[in-house]
C-alpha positions in Angstrom: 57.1 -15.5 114.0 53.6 -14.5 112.7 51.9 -16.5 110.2 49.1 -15.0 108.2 46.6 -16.9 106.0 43.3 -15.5 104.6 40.5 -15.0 101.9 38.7 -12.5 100.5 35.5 -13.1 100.3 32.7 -9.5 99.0 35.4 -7.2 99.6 36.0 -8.3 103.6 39.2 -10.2 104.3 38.8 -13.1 106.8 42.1 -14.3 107.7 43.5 -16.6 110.7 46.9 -15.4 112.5 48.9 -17.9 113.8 51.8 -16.5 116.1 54.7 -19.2 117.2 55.5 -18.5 120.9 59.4 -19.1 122.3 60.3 -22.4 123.2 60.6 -22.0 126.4 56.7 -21.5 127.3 54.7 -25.0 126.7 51.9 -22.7 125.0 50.4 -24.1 121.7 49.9 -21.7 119.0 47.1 -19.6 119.1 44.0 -18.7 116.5 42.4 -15.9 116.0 40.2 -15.4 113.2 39.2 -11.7 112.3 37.8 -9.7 109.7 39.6 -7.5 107.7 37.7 -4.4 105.5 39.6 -3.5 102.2 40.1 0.1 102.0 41.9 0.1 98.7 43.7 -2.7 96.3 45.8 -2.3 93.2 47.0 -4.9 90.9 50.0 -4.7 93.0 48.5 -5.7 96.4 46.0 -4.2 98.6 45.8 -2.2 102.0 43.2 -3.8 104.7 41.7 -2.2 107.8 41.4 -4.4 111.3 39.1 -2.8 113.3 39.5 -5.0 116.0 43.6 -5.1 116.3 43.4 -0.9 115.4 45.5 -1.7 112.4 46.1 -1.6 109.2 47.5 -4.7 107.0 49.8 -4.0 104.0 49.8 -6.6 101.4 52.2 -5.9 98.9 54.7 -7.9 96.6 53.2 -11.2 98.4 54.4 -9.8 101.4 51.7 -8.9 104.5 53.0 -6.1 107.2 51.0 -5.1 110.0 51.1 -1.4 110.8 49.8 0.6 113.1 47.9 3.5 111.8 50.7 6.3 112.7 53.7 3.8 111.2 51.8 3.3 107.9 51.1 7.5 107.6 55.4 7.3 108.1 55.8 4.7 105.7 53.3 7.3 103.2 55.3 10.4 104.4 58.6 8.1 103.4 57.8 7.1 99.8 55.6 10.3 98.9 59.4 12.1 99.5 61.2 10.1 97.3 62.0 11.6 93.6 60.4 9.0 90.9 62.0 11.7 88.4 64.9 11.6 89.1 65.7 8.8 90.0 64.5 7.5 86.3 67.2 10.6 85.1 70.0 9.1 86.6 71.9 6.3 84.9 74.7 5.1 88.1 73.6 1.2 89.2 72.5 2.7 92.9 69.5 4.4 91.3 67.8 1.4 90.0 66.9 0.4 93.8 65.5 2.7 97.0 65.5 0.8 100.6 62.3 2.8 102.6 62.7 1.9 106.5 60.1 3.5 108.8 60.2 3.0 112.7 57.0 0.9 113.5 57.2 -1.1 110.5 59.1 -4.5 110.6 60.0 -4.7 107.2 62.6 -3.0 105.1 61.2 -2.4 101.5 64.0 -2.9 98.7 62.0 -1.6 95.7 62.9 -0.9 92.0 61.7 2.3 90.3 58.4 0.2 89.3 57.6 -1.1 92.5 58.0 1.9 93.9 55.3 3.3 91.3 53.3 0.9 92.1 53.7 0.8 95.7 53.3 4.6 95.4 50.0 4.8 94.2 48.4 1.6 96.7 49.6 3.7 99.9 48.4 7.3 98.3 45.0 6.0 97.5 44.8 4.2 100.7 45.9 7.2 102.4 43.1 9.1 100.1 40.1 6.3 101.1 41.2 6.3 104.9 41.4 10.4 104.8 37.9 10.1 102.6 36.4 8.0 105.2 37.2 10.3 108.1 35.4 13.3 106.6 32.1 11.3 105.8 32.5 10.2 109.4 32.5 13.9 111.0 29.9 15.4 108.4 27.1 12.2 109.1 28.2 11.9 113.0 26.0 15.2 113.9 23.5 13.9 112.4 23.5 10.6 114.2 23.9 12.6 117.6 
């Protein structure tokens, strides 16, 4: 079990991990305290970077998942494919909820049609800022060279 606590403090998040070993190994819990950059937040969470880890940390709901950078393009590729439309067209009980799964990712997101809007629009402009980012990297890194 991983336990995650942290603060955002000018737009970097500082958080301490604290991961429970088993029982079997007489290994106290161990600290580490990193910095994470905010690459884009909504009203409805936020999407970090960890440089150090390679990773990118989902907080969404009051929920944190900790993806790795191919998982969380799934878990975009996922919920960009489902049909907001119609889904809101059709009136049977099943439509009201979606489950999105994606290998890599150890949650299982049970979302209603405004979560998913919402959840929708943090992991598109994340997505956008990470893509954004990329580009500005290759046109300046000549430069730099």
């Amino acid at each position: 079990m991983v336990f995650l606590f942290g603060l955002v403090l000018n737009r970097l998040y500082i958080c301490s991990v604290q991961q429970e070993l088993p029982r079997n190994k007489p290994v106290p819990m161990t600290h580490i305290c990193t910095q994470f950059t905010e690459i884009y937040a909504t009203t409805a969470g936020a999407v970090y970077q960890c440089n150090r880890q390679n990773r990118l940390v989902l907080n969404f709901a009051g929920q944190v998942s900790v993806l790795k950078v191919d998982a969380f393009l799934r878990l975009v590729k996922a919920v960009h494919a489902i049909d907001l439309e119609s889904m809101a067209e059709r009136t049977d009980r099943a439509s009201d909820l979606e489950i999105v799964s994606v290998c890599g990712c150890d949650r299982c997101f049970v979302l209603t049609m405004p979560e998913l809007y919402a959840f929708k629009e943090l992991l598109a402009g994340a997505k956008f800022s990470l893509h954004l980012n990329s580009m500005l990297h290759e046109c300046l890194n000549p430069l730099f060279v």
